[in-house]
PyMOL Python script that loads the backbone (N, CA, C, O; Angstrom):
from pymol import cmd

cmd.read_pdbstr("""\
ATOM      1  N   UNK A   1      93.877-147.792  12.293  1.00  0.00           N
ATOM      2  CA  UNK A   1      94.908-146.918  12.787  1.00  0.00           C
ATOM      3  C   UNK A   1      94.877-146.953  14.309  1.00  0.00           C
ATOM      4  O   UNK A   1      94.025-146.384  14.991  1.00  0.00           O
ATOM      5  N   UNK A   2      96.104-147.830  14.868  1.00  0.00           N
ATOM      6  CA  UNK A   2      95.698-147.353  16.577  1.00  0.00           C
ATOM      7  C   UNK A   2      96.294-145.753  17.161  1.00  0.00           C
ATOM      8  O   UNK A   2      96.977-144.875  16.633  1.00  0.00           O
ATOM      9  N   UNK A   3      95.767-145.877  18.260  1.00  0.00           N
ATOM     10  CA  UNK A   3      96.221-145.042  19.096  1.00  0.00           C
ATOM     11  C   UNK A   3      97.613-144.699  18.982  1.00  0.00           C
ATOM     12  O   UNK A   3      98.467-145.546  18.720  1.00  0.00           O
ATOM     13  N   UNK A   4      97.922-143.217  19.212  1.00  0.00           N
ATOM     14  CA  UNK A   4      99.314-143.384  19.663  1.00  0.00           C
ATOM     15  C   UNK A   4      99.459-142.593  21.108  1.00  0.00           C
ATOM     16  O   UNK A   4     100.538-142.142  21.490  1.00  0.00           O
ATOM     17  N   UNK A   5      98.727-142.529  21.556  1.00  0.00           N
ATOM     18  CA  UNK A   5      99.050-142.025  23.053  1.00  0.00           C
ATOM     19  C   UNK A   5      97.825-142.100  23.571  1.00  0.00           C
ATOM     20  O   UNK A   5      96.810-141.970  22.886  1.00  0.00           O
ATOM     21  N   UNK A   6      97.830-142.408  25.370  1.00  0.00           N
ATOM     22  CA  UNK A   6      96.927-142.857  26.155  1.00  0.00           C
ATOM     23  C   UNK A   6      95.564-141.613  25.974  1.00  0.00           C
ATOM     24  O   UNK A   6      94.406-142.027  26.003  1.00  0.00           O
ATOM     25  N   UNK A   7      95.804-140.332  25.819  1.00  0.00           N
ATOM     26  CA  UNK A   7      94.780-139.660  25.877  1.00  0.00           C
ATOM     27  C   UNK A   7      94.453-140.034  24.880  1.00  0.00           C
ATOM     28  O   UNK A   7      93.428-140.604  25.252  1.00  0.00           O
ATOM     29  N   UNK A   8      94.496-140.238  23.540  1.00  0.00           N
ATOM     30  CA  UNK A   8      94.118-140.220  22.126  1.00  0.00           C
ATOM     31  C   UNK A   8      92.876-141.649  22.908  1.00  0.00           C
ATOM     32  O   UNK A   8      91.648-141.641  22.998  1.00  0.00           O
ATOM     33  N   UNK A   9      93.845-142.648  23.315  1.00  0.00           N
ATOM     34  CA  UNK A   9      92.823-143.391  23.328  1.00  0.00           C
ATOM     35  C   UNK A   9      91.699-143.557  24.034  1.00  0.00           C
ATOM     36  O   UNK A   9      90.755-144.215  23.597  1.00  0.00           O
ATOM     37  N   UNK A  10      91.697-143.001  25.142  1.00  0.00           N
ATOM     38  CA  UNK A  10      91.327-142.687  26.454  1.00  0.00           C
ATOM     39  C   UNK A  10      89.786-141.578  25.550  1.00  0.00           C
ATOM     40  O   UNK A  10      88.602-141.894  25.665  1.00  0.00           O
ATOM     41  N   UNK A  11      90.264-140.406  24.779  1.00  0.00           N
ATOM     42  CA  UNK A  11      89.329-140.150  24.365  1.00  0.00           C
ATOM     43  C   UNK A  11      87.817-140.428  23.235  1.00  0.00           C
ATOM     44  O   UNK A  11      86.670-139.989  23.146  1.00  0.00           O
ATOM     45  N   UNK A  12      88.830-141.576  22.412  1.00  0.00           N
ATOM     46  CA  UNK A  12      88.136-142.527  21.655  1.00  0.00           C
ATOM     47  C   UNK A  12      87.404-143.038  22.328  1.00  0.00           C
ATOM     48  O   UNK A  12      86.229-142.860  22.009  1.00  0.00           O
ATOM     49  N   UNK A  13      87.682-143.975  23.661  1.00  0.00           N
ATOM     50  CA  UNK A  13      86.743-144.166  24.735  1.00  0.00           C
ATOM     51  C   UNK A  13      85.212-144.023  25.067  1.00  0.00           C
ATOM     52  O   UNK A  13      84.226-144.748  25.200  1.00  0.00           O
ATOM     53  N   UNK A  14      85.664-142.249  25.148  1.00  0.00           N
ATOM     54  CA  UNK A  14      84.499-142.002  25.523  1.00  0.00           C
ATOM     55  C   UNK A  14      83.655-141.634  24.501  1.00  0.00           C
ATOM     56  O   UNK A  14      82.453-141.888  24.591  1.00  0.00           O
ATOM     57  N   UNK A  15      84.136-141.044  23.495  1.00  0.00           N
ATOM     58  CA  UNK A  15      83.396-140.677  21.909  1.00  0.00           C
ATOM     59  C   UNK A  15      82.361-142.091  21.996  1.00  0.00           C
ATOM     60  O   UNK A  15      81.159-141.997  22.245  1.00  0.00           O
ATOM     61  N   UNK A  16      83.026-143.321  21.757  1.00  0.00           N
ATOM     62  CA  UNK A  16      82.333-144.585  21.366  1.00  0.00           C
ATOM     63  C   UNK A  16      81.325-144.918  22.723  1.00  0.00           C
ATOM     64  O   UNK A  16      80.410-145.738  22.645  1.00  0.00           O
ATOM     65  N   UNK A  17      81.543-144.384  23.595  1.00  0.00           N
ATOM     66  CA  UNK A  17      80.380-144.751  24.809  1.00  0.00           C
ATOM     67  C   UNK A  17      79.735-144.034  24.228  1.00  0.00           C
ATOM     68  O   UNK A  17      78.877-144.748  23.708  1.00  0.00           O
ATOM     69  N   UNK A  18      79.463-142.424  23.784  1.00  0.00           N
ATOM     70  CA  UNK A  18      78.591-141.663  23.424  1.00  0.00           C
ATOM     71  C   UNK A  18      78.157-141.802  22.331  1.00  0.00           C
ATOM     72  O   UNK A  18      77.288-140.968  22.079  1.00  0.00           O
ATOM     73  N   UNK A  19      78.489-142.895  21.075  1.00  0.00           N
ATOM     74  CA  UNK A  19      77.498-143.123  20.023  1.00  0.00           C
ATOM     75  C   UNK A  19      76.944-144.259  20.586  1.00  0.00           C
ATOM     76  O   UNK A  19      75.731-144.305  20.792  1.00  0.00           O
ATOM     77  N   UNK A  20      77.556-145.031  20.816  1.00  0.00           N
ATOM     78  CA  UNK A  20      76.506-146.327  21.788  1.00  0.00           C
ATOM     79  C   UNK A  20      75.619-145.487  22.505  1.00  0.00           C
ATOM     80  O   UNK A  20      74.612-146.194  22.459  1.00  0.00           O
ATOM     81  N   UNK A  21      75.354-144.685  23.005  1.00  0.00           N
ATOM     82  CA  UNK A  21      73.879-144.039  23.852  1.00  0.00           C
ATOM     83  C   UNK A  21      74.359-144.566  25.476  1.00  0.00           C
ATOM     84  O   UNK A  21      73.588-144.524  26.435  1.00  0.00           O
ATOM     85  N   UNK A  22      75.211-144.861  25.521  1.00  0.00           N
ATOM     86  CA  UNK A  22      75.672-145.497  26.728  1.00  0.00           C
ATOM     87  C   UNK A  22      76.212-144.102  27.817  1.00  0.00           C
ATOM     88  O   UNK A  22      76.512-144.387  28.976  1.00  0.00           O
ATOM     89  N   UNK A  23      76.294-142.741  27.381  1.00  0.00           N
ATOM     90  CA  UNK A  23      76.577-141.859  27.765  1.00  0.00           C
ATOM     91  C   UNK A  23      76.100-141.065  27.006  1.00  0.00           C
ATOM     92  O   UNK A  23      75.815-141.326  25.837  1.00  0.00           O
ATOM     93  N   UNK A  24      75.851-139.350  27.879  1.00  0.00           N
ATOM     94  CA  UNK A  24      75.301-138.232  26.950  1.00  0.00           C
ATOM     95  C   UNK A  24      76.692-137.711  26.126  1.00  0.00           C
ATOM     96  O   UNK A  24      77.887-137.829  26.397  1.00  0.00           O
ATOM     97  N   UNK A  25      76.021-137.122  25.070  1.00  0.00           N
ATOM     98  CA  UNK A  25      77.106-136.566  24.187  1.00  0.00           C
ATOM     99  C   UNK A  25      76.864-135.384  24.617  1.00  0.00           C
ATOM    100  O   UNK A  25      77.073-134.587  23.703  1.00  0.00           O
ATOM    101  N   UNK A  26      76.515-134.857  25.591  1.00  0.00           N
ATOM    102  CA  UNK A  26      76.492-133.427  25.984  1.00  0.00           C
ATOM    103  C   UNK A  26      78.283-133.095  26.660  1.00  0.00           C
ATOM    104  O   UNK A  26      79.108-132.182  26.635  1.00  0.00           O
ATOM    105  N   UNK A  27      78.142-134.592  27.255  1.00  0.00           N
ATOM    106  CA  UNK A  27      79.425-134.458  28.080  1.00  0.00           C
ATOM    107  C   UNK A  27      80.594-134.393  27.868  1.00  0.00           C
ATOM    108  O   UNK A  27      81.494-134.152  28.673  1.00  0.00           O
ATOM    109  N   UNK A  28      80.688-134.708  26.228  1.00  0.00           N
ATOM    110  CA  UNK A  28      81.925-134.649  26.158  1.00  0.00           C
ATOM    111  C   UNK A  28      82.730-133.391  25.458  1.00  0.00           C
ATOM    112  O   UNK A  28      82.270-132.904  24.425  1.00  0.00           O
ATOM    113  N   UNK A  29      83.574-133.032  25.864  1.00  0.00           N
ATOM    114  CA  UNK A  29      84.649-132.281  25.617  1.00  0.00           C
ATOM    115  C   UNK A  29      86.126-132.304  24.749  1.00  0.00           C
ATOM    116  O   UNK A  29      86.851-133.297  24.799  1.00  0.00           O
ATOM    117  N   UNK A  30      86.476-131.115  23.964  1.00  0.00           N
ATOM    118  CA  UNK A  30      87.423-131.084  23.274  1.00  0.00           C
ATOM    119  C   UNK A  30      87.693-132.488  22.096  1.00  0.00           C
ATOM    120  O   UNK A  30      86.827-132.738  21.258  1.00  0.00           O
ATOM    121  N   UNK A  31      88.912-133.266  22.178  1.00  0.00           N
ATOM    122  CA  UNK A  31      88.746-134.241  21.155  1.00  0.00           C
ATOM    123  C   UNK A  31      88.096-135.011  20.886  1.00  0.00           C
ATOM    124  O   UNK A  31      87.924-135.529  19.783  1.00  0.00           O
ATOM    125  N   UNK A  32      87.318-135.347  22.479  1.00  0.00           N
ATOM    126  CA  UNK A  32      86.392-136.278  22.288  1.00  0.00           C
ATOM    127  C   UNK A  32      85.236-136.235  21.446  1.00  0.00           C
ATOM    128  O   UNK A  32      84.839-137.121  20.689  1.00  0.00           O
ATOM    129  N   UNK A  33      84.826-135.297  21.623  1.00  0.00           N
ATOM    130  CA  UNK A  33      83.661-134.335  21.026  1.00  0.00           C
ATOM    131  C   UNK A  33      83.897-134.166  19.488  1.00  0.00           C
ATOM    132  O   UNK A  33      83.019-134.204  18.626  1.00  0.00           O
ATOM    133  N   UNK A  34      84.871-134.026  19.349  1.00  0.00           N
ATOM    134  CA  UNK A  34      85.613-134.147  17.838  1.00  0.00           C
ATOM    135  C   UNK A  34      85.852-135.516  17.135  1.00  0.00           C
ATOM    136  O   UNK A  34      86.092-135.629  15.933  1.00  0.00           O
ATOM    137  N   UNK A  35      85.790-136.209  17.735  1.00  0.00           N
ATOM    138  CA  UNK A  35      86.032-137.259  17.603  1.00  0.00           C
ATOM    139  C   UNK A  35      84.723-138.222  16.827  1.00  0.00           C
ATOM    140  O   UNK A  35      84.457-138.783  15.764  1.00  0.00           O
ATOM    141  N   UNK A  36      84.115-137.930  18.303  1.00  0.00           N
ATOM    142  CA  UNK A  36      82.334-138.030  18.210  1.00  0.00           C
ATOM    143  C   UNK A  36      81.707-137.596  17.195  1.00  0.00           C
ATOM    144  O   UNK A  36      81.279-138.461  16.431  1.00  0.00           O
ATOM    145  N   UNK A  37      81.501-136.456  16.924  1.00  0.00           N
ATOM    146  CA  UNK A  37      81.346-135.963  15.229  1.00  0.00           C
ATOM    147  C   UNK A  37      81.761-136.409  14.413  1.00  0.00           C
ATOM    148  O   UNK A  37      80.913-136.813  13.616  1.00  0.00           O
ATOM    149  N   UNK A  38      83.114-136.639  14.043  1.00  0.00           N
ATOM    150  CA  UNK A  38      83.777-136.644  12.818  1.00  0.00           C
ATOM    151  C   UNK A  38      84.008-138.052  12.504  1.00  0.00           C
ATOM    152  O   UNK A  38      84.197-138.373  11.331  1.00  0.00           O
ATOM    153  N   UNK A  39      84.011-139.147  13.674  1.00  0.00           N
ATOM    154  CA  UNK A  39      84.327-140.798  13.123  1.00  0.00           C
ATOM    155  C   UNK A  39      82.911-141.432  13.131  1.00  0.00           C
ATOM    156  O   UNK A  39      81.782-141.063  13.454  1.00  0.00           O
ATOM    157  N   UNK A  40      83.504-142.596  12.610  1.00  0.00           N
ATOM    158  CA  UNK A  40      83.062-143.879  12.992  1.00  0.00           C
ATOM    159  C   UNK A  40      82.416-144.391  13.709  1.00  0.00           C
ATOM    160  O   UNK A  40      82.062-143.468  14.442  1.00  0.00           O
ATOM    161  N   UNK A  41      81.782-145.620  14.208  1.00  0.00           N
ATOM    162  CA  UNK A  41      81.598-146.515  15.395  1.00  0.00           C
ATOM    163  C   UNK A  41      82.697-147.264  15.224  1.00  0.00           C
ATOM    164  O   UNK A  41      83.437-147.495  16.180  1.00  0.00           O
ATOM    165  N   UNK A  42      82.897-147.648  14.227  1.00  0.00           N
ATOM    166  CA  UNK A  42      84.146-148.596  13.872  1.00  0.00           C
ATOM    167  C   UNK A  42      85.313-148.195  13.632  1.00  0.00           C
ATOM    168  O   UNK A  42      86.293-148.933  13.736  1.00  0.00           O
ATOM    169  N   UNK A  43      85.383-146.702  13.199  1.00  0.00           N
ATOM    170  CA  UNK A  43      86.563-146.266  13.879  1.00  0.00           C
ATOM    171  C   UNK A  43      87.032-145.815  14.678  1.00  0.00           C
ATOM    172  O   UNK A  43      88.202-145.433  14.704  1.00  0.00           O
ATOM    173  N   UNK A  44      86.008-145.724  15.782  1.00  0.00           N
ATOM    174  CA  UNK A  44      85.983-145.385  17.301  1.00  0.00           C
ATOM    175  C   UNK A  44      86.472-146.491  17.602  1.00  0.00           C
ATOM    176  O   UNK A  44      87.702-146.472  17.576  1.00  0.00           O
ATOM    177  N   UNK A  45      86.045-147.412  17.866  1.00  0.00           N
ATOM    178  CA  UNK A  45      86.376-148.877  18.315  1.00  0.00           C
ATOM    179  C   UNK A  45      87.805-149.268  17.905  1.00  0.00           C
ATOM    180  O   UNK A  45      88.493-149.716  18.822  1.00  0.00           O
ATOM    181  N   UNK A  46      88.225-149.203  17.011  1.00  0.00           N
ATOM    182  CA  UNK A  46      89.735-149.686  16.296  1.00  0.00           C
ATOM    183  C   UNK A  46      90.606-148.497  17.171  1.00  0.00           C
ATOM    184  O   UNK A  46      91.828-148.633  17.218  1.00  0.00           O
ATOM    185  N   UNK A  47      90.167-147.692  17.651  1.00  0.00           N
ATOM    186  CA  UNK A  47      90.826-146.623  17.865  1.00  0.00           C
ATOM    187  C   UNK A  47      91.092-146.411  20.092  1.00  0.00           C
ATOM    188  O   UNK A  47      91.943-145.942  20.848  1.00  0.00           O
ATOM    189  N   UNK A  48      89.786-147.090  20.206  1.00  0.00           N
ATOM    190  CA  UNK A  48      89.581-146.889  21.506  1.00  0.00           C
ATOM    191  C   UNK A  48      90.271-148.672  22.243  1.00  0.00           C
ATOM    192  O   UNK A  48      90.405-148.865  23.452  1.00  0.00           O
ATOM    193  N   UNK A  49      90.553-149.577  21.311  1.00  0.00           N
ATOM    194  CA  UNK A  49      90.983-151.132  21.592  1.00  0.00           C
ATOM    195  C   UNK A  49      91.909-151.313  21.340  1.00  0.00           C
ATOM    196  O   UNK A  49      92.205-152.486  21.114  1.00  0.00           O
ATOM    197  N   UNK A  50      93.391-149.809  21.169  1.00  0.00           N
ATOM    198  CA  UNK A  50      94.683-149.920  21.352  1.00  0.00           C
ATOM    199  C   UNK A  50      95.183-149.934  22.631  1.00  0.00           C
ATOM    200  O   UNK A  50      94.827-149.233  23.578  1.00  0.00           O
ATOM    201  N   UNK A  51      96.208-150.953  22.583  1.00  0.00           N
ATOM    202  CA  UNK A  51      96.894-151.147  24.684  1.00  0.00           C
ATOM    203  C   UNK A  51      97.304-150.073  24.286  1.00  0.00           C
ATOM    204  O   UNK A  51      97.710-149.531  23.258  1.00  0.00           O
ATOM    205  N   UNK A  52      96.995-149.755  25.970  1.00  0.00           N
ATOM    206  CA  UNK A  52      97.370-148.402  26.649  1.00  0.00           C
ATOM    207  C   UNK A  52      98.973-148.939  26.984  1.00  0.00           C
ATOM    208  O   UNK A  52      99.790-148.024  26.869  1.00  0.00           O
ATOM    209  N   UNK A  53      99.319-149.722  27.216  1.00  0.00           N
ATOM    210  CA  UNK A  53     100.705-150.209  27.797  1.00  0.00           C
ATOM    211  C   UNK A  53     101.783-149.535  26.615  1.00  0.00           C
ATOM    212  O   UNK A  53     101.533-149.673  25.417  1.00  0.00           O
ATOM    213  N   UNK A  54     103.008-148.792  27.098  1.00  0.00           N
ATOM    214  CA  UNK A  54     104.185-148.741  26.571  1.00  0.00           C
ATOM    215  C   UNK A  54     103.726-147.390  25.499  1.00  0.00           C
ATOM    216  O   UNK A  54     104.625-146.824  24.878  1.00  0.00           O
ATOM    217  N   UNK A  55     102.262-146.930  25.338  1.00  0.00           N
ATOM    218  CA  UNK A  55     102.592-145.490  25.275  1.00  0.00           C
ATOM    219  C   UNK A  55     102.462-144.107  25.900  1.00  0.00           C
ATOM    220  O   UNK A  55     101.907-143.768  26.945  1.00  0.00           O
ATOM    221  N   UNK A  56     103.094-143.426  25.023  1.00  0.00           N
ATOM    222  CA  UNK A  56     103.161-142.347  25.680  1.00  0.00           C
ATOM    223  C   UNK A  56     102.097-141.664  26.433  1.00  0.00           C
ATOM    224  O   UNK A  56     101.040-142.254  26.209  1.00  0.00           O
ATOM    225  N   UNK A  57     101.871-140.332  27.502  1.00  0.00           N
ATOM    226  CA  UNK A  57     100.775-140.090  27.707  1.00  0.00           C
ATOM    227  C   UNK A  57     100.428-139.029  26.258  1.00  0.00           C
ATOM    228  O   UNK A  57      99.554-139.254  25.422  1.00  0.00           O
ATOM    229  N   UNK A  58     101.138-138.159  26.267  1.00  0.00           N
ATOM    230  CA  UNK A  58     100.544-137.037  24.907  1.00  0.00           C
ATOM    231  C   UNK A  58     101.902-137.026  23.977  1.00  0.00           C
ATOM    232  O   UNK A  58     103.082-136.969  24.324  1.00  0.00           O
ATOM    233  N   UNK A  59     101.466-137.080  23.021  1.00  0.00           N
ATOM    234  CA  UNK A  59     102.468-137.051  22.052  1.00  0.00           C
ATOM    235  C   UNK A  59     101.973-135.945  21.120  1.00  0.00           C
ATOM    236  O   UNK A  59     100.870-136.007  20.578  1.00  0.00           O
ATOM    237  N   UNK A  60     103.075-134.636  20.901  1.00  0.00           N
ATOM    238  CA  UNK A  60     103.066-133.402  20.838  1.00  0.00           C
ATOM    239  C   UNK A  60     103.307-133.603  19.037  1.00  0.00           C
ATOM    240  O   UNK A  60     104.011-134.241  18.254  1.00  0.00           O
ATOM    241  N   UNK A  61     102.314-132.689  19.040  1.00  0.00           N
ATOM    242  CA  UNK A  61     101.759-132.337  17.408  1.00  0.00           C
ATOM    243  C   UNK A  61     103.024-132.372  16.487  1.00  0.00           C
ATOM    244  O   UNK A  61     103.880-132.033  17.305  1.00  0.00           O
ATOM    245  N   UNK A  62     103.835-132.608  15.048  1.00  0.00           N
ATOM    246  CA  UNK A  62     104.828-132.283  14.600  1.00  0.00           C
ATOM    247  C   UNK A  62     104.108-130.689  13.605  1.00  0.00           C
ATOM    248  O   UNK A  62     102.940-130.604  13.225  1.00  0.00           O
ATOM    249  N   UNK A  63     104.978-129.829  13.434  1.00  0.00           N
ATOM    250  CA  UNK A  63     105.144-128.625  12.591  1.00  0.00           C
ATOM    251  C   UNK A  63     105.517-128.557  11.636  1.00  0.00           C
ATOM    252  O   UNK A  63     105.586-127.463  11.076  1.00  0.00           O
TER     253      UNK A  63
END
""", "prot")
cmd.dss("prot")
cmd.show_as("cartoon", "prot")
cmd.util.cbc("prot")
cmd.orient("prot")
């Protein structure tokens, strides 16, 4: 499933630096942090290796 907007991916990012040990998981915040918990390595990765090009920055929740 990629990304659909630059923060989404932007925060996958950093989730996957922080299971790599490559960063503290203290640091991260809100989705990331959620992110971090709740996925993958591999679905961090599929998630964090969508182009940023041509989307949106936040794409607002549907109701």
């Amino acid at each position: 499933m990629p990304a659909k907007s630059k923060n989404q991916q932007m925060a996958a990012g950093a989730a996957l630096s922080a299971k790599r040990g490559e960063r503290s998981a203290r640091t991260l915040r809100g989705a990331s942090r959620a992110m971090y918990e709740n996925m993958t390595e591999a679905e961090l990765e599929e998630l964090a290796r969508t182009k940023r090009k041509g989307k949106p920055l936040r794409v607002r929740a549907s109701k």
